[in-house]
C-alpha positions as a Markdown table, in Angstrom:
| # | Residue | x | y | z |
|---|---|---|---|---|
| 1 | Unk | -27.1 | 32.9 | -28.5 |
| 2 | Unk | -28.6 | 29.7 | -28.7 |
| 3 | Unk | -27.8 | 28.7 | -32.2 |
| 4 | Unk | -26.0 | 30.6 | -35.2 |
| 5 | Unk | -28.8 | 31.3 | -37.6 |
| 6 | Unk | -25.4 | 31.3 | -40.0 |
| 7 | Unk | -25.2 | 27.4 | -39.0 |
| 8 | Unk | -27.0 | 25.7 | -41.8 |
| 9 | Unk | -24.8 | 27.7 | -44.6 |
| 10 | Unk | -21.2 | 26.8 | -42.8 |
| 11 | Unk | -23.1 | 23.0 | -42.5 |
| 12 | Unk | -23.5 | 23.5 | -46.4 |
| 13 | Unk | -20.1 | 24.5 | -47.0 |
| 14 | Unk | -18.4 | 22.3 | -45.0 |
| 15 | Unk | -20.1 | 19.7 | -46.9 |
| 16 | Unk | -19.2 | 21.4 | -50.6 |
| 17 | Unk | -15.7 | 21.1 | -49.3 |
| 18 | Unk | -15.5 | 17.9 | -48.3 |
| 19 | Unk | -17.4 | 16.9 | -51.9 |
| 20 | Unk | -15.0 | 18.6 | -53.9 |
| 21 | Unk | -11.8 | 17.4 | -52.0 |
| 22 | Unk | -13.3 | 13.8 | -52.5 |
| 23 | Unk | -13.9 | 14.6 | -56.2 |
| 24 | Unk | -10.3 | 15.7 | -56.5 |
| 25 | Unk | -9.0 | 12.8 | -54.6 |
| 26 | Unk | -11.4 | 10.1 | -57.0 |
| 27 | Unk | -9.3 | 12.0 | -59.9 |
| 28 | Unk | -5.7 | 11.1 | -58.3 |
| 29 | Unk | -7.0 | 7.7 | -57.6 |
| 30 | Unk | -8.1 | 7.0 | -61.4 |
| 31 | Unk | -4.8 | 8.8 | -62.5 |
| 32 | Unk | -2.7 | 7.1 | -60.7 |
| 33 | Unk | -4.5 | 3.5 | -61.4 |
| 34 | Unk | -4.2 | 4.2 | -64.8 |
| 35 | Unk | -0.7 | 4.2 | -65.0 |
| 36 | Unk | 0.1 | 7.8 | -66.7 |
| 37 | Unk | 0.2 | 10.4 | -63.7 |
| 38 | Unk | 1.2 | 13.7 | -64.9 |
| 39 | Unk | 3.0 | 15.1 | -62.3 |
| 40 | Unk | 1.9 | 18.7 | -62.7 |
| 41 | Unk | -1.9 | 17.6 | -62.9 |
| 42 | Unk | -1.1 | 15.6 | -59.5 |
| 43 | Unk | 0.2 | 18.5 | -58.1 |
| 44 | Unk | -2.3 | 20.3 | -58.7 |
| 45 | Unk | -4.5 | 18.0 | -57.4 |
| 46 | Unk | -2.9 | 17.2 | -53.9 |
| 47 | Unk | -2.7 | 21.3 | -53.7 |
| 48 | Unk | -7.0 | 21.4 | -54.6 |
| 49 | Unk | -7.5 | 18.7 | -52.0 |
| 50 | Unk | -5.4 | 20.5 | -50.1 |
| 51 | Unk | -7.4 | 23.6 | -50.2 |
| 52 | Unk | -10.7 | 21.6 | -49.7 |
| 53 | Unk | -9.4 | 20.6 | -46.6 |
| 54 | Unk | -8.8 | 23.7 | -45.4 |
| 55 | Unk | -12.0 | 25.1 | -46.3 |
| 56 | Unk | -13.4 | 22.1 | -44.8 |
| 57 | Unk | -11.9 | 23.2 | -41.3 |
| 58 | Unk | -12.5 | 27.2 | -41.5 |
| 59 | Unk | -16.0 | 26.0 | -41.4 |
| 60 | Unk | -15.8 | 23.8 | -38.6 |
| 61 | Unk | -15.0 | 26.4 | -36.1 |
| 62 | Unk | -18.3 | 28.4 | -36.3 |
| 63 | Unk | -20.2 | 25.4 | -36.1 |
| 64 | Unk | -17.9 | 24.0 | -33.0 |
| 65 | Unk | -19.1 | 27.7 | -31.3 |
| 66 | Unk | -22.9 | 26.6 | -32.1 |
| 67 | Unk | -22.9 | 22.9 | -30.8 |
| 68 | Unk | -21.1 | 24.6 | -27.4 |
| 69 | Unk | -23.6 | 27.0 | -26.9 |
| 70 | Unk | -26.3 | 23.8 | -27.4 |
| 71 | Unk | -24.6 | 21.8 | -25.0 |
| 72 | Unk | -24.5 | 25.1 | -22.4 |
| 73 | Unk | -27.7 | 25.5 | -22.9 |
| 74 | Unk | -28.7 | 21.6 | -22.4 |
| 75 | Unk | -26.8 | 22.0 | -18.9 |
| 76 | Unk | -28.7 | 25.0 | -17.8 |
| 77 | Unk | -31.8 | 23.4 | -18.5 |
| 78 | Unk | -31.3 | 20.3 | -16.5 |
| 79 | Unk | -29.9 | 22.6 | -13.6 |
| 80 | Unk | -32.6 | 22.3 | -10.2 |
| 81 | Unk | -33.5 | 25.8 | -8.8 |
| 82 | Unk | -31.4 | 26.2 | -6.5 |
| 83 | Unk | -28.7 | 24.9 | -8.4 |
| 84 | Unk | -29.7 | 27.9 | -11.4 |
| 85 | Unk | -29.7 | 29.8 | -8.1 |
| 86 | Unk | -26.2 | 29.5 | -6.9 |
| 87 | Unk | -24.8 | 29.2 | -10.5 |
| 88 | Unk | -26.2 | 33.3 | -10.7 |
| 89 | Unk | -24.9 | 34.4 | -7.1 |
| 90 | Unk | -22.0 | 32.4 | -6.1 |
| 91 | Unk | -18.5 | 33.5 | -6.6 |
| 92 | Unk | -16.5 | 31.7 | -8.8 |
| 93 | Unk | -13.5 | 30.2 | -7.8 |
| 94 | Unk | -10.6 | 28.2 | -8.8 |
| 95 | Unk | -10.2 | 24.6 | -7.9 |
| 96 | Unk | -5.9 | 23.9 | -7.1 |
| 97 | Unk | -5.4 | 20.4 | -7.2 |
């Protein structure tokens, strides 16, 4: 698999995430400039940032799997021949340093 045709809508949420937990944190900021934090709205806050966050990262690992596969693929592509060659037929092994 050379790309994740799923990649541009975890690329869109990521980005919704990241939007809403700035949005959220903008709020705290103002709140808390202001002078007249109310402690359950701030906490409720820091927990929706919170979330964003987290949302943020679930979306990350799908698109971490996609840019591998790119790079993998780059690196096959610049391989000679005979390099592709041996990369097919030779046994792996295990370097002990």
């Amino acid at each position: 698999m050379l790309a994740d045709e799923c990649a541009p809508s975890h690329a869109e949420a990521l980005a919704q995430s990241l939007r809403y937990a700035l949005t959220h944190a903008e709020e705290l900021s103002r709140m808390l400039a202001d002078g007249n934090a109310d402690p359950e709205k701030a906490a409720h806050l820091v927990q929706a940032i919170r979330n964003m966050l987290c949302s943020a990262e679930d979306e990350l690992d799908p698109l971490d799997d996609v840019q591998q596969n790119i790079d993998a693929m780059v690196a096959i592509q610049g391989l000679s021949d005979v390099e592709l060659f041996s990369a097919i037929t030779d046994t792996p092994t295990s370097e002990i340093s």
